[in-house]
N, C-alpha and C positions, 0 to 999 in steps of 0.2 A: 504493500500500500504506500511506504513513503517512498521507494525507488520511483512507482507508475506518476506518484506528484511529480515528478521532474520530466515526466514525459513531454514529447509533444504529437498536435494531431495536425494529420497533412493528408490531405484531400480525402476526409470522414476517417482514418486508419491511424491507431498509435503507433508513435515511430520512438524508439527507443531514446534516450538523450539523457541528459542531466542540466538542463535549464533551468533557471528560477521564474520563467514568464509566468507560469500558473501560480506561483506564491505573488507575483508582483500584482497582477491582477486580479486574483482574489481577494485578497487582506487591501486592497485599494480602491474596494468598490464598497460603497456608502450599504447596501444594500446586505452586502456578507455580515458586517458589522451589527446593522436593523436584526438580523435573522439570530445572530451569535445571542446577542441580550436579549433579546425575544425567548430565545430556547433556555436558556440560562429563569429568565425570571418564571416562563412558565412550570419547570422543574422544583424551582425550588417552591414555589406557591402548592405547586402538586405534592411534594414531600411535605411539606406543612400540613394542608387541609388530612393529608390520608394519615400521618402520624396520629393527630390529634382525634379523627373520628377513629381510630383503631384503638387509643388506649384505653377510654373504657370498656367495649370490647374483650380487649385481650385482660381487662383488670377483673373483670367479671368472672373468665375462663379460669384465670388464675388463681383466685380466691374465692368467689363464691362457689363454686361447682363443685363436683364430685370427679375426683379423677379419671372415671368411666368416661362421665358426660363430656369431659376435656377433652378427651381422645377423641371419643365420637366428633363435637366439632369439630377438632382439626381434618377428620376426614373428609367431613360435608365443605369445608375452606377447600382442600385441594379439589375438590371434583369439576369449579369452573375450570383448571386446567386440561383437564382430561378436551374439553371442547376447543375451536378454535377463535383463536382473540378476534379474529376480521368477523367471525359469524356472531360473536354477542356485542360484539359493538355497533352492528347492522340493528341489532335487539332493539339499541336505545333508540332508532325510528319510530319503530310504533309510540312509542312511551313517550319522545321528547319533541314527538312533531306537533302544529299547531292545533291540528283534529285528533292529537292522541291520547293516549290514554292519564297523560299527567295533567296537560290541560283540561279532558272530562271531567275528572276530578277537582280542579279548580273551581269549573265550573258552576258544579254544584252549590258552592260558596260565594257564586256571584262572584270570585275574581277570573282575572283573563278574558282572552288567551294570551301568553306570552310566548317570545318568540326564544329555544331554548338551543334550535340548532344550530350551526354556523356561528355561533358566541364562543368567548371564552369557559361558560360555565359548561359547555356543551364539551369543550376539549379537558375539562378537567374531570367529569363524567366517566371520559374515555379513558383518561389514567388513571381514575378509582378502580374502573375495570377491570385493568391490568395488574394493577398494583396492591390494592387493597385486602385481598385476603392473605398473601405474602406475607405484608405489615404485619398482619395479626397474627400470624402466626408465630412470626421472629419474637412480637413484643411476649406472645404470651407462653413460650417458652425460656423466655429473660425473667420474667415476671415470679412465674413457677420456681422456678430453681433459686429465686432468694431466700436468706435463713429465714425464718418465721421467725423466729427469738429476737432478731431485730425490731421488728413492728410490734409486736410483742414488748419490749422495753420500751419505746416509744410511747406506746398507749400508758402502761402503768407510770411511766414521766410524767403522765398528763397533757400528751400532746392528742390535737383531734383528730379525726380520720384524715381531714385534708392538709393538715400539718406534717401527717405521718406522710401521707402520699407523696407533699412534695419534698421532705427533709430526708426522709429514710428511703423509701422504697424509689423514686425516679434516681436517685443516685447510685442504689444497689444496684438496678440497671440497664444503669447508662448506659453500656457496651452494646447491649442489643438494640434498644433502643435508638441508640445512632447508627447502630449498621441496619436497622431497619429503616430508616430513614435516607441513608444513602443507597441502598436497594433501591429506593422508591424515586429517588433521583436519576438514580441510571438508565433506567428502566424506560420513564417520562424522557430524558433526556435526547435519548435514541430512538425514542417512536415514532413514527410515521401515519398510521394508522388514524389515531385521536384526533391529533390539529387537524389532518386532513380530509376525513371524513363527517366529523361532529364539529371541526373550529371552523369547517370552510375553508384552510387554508390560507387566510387572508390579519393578517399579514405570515407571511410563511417562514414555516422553524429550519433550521439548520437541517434534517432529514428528509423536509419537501423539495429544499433547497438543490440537494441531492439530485434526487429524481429528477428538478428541471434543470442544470446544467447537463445533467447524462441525454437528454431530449435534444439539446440545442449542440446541433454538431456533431453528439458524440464525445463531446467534452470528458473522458473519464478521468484524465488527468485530473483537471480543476474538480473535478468530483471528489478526487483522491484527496485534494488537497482539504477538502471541509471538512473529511471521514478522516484526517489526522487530525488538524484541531479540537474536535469533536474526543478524540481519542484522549489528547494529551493534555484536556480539560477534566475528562472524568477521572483523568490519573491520578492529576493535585488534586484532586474535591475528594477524591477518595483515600488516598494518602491524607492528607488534613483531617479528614472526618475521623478518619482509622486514628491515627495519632493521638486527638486531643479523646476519643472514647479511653485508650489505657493510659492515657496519662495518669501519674500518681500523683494525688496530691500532696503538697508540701505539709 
């Protein structure tokens, strides 16, 4: 992938080379830029919302349930895998269109219709899609496997449930917790599917991006070139992420 970036194309056909013309015109066009922080913001918004709707969730898994019933759901989590991501995200039509089934339900209450597809909230749908039972799994496997005796002396301290949650138990763990969270970034980060099916595409992520330089020409070079930035972004964010999770504290 980063040799083929130095490539060039000469009448539709890669020709071998070692050029910097597709770094120079790439990284020089206002638009690569537009798409870089576009994917970047959309990811991290994605890792955000799916974290936070997952830990109660996985808080629930972990502590109220019975270790049977735990099992059981993580089974029923993996089975949207078993199907394919392109056919349940075609699903969110019926549901997120403006005669579908969520605006129905609006309806009834006198609000709408709203329009939910070709939005942002429509693309972030997509990456709950994807992402979302993952989260839950990672968190509520981090979750489970803290001491009890911790939260446990916490309570008899006197602290309340939501003191305990956020003093003792999110710091017990963190590790999961952030690798689940950069999972869910990666994930968003590299998908193609969501913005461009449910976001519309418009304004377009670094993966749509993709797809339309390889369209215009035959460009795979500069293609190659998005698909390493892309790469040697999720390196640092993952490396970072990974890092400050084992960090010891002083």
């Amino acid at each position: 992938m980063i040799a083929m970036s130095f490539f060039l194309v000469k009448n539709y056909r890669m020709v071998e080379a070692f050029e910097f013309d597709n770094w120079i015109k790439m990284t020089g066009k206002d638009y690569f830029w537009d798409a870089y922080w576009y994917t970047i913001m959309l990811a991290s918004l994605s890792a955000t919302v799916t974290s936070l709707l997952a830990f109660p969730a996985a808080y629930g898994l972990a502590f109220k349930v019975s270790e049977t019933t735990r099992r059981w759901a993580i089974f029923f989590l993996i089975i949207p895998f078993f199907t394919s991501y392109l056919v349940r995200t075609f699903s969110w039509y019926v549901i997120l269109a403006e005669s579908g089934v969520a605006n129905s339900i609006l309806g009834l209450v006198g609000l709408g219709p709203y329009t939910m597809l070709n939005t942002l909230f429509g693309t972030i749908v997509g990456y709950l899609t994807l992402t979302f039972p993952l989260v839950i799994i990672l968190q509520t496997l981090s979750l489970a496997n803290i001491d009890r005796s911790l939260i446990e002396a916490a309570q008899n301290l006197g602290a309340g449930r939501m003191r305990t949650i956020w003093s003792v138990t999110i710091p017990a763990a963190r590790v999961g917790l952030i690798i689940g969270a950069v999972f869910c970034f990666i994930l968003s980060f590299g998908d193609f599917v969501a913005p461009y099916y449910l976001g519309g595409s418009k304004p377009p992520t670094l993966p749509i991006l993709i797809i339309d330089t390889t369209k215009a020409g035959q460009q795979w070079p500069r293609a190659a070139v998005v698909a390493v930035v892309m790469m040697l972004t999720l390196m640092a964010v993952a490396y970072t992420a990974i890092s400050f999770a084992y960090r010891k504290k002083r």
